[in-house]
C-alpha positions in Angstrom: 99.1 91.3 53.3 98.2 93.1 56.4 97.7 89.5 58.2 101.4 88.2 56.7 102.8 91.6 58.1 101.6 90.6 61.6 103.4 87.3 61.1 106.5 88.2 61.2 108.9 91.3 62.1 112.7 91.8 62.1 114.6 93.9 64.3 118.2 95.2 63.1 120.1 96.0 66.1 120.1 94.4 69.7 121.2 96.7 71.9 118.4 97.4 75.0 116.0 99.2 73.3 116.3 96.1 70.5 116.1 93.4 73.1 113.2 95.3 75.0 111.2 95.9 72.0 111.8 91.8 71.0 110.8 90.9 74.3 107.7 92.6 74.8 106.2 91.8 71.0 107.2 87.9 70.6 104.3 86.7 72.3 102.1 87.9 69.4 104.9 88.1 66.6 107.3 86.0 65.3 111.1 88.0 65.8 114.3 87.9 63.7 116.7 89.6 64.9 120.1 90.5 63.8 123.2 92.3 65.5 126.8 92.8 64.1 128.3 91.4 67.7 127.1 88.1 67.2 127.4 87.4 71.0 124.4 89.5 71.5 121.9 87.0 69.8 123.7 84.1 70.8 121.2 83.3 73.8 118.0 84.6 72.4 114.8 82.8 73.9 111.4 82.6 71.9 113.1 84.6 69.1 115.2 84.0 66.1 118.6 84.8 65.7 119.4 85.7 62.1 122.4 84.3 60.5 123.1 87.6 58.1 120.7 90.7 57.3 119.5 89.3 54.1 118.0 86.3 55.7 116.8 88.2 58.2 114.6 90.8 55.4 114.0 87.9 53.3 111.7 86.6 56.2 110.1 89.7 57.5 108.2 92.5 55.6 108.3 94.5 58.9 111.3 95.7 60.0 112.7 98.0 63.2 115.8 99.5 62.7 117.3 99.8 65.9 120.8 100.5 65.7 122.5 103.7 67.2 122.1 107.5 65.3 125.8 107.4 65.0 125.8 103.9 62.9 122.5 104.7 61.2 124.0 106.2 58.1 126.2 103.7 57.2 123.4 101.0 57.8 121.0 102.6 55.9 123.7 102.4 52.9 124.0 98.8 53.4 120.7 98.0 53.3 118.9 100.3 51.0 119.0 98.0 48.2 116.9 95.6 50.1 114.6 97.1 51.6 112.1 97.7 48.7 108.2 97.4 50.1 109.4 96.7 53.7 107.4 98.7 56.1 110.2 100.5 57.5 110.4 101.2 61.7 113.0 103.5 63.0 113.7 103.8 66.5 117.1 106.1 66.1 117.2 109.7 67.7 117.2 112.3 65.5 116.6 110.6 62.0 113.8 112.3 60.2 111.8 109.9 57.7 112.7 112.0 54.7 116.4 111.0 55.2 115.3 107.2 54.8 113.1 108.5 52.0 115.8 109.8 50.2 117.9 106.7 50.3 115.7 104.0 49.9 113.1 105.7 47.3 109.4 105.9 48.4 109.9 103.8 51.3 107.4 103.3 53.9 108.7 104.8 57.3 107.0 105.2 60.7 109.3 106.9 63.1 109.0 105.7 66.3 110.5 107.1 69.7 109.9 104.2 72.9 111.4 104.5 76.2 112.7 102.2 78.4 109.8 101.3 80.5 108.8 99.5 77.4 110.9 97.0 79.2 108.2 96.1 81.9 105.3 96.7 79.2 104.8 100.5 80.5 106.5 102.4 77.9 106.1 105.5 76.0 106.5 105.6 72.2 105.9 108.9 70.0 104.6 108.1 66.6 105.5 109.6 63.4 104.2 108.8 60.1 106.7 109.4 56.8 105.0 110.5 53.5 105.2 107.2 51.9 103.5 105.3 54.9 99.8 104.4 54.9 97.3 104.9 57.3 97.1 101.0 57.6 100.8 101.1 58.2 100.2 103.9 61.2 97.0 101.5 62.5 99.5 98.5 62.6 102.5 99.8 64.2 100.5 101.6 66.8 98.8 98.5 67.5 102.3 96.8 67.7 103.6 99.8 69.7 100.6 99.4 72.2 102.2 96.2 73.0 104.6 98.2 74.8 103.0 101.1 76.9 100.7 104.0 76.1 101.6 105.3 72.1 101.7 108.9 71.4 101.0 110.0 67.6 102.6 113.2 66.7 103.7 115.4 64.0 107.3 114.5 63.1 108.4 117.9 64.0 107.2 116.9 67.7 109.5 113.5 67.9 112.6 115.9 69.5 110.4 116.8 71.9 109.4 113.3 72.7 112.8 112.2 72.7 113.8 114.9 75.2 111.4 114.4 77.7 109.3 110.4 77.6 112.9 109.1 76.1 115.9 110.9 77.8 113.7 111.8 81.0 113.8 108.4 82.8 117.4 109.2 83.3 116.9 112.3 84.9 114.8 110.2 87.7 117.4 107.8 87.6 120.4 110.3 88.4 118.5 112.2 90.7 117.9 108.7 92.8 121.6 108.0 92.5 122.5 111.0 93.6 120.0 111.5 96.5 120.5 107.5 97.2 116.7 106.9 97.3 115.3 103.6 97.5 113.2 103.3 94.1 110.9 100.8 96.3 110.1 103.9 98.9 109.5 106.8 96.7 107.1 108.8 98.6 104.4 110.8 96.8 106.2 114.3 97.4 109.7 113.2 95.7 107.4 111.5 92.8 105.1 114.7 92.5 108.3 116.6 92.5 109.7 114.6 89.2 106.5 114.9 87.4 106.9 118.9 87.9 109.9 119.3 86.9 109.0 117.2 83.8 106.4 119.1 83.1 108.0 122.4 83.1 110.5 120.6 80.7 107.7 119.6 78.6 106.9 123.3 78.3 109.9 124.4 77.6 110.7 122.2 74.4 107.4 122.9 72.9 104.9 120.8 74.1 101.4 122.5 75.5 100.5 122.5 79.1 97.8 119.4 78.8 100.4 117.4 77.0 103.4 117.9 79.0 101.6 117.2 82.1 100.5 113.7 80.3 104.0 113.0 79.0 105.8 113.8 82.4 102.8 112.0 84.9 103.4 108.9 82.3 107.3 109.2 82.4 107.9 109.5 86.1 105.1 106.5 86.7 106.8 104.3 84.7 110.0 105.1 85.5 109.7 104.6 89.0 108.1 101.4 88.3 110.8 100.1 86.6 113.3 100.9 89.1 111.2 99.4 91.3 110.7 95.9 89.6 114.2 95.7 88.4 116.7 94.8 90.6 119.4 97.1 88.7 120.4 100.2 90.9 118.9 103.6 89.4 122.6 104.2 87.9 123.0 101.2 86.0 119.7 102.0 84.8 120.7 105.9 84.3 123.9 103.9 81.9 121.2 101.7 79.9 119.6 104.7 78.5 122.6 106.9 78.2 124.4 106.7 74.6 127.8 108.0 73.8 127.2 111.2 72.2 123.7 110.5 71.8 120.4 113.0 73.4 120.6 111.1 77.1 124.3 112.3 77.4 123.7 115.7 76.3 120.6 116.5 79.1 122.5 114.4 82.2 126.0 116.6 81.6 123.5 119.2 81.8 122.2 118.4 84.9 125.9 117.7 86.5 126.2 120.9 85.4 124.2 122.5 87.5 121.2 123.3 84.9 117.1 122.4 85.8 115.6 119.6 84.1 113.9 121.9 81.7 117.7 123.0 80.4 118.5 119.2 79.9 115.3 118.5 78.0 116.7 121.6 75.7 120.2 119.8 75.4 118.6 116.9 74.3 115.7 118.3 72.0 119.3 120.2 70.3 121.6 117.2 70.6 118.8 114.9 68.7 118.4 118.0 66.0 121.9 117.9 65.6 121.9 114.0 64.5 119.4 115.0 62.2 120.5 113.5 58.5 118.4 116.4 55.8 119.4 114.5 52.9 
């Protein structure tokens, strides 16, 4: 079984995080993938575009749900009579396993939080394992996860925190080089000691320990500026990639506009992704 779930792995949703996620794992998997704006998958290289959901998780027993906190509920209600022994991935902010639980009875869920740096293979994914998943499930998806950057496993009640700082904290970088108009390809060593600070401290301040919010915000800054660096998007388009409507990135950067530290964002995000919480 565990070889056939290796084979093959569907993603539902193709927005950036989607397509990063489908780009970094097709070299070792085979990828479905299925978006409701069909222009998205039109174009897709060395993966394959699914005609309709049900083909799609009638060919994979793995599958990422990548679509956006706000159209999670109603997906979930679309698909729950279908996804019956799937191994169940869900990337969406705020979403705690037992809400997918309660909908799609004793399913197997692994809640998983990747940045965008997953994009150049330097990414940062929190882990959290659902009560229905098995340790093999945990072993593969961190293997598949590893694919992408460094893998954090935490206790679910930790994910927020994750989300906060590894996934809404590239955007702070990102504003503060758009507003500052640094060059992401001269960042000197003071401005990039200055970000993992100030990261850190936000760490702190959602609930992380000193040792692990120093490794979350040394990983974030480091891969964030390397991604600014090898894309040649400017640091606001990149800022906009990782910035939902009404989502946890949107709540910490009005923060910041606002006036408040990076510490106070990572607080408006930790809150905004507790408040898309589903309890069930």
């Amino acid at each position: 079984m565990f070889k056939f779930l290796r084979k093959k792995i569907g993603i539902i949703g193709y927005g950036n995080m989607g397509q990063a996620i489908a780009a970094g794992i097709k070299s070792k998997y085979r990828v479905f993938v299925f978006d409701k704006e069909k222009t998205k998958i039109q174009a897709v290289s060395g993966i394959e575009a699914a005609v309709d959901i049900a083909y799609l998780i009638g060919q994979c027993q793995v599958i990422i749900l990548a679509v956006k906190p706000q159209d999670f509920e109603t997906a979930l209600e679309q698909l729950k009579g279908s996804l019956k022994d799937r191994l169940i991935i869900s990337i969406a902010a705020g979403i705690p396993t037992g809400y997918i639980e309660n909908i799609i009875k004793e399913a197997r869920v692994i809640r998983a939080m990747p940045n965008i740096a997953v994009k150049i293979a330097q990414g940062e994914s929190g882990l959290a394992k659902g009560a229905y998943a098995t340790n093999g499930d945990l072993a593969f998806v961190r293997e598949l996860f590893g694919l992408l950057g460094k893998v954090w496993e935490v206790s679910e009640e930790k994910i927020d925190g994750i989300t906060a700082i590894s996934g809404s904290g590239p955007a702070y970088i990102f504003y503060d080089m758009e507003i500052n108009g640094l060059n992401p390809l001269n960042i000197s060593s003071e401005i990039k000691n200055g970000y993992i600070r100030r990261l850190a401290e936000a760490a702190v301040a959602v609930g992380f320990n000193e040792k692990m919010g120093a490794d979350l915000a040394v990983s974030t800054a480091v891969s964030s500026i390397a991604l600014a660096a090898q894309t040649a998007q400017a640091p606001a388009v990149l800022r906009k990639m990782v910035t939902s409507p009404g989502g946890t990135t949107e709540a910490a950067i009005k923060t910041i506009i606002d006036g408040g530290s990076w510490a106070q964002a990572a607080i408006a995000a930790k809150k905004r992704a507790q408040e898309l919480s589903r309890k069930g």
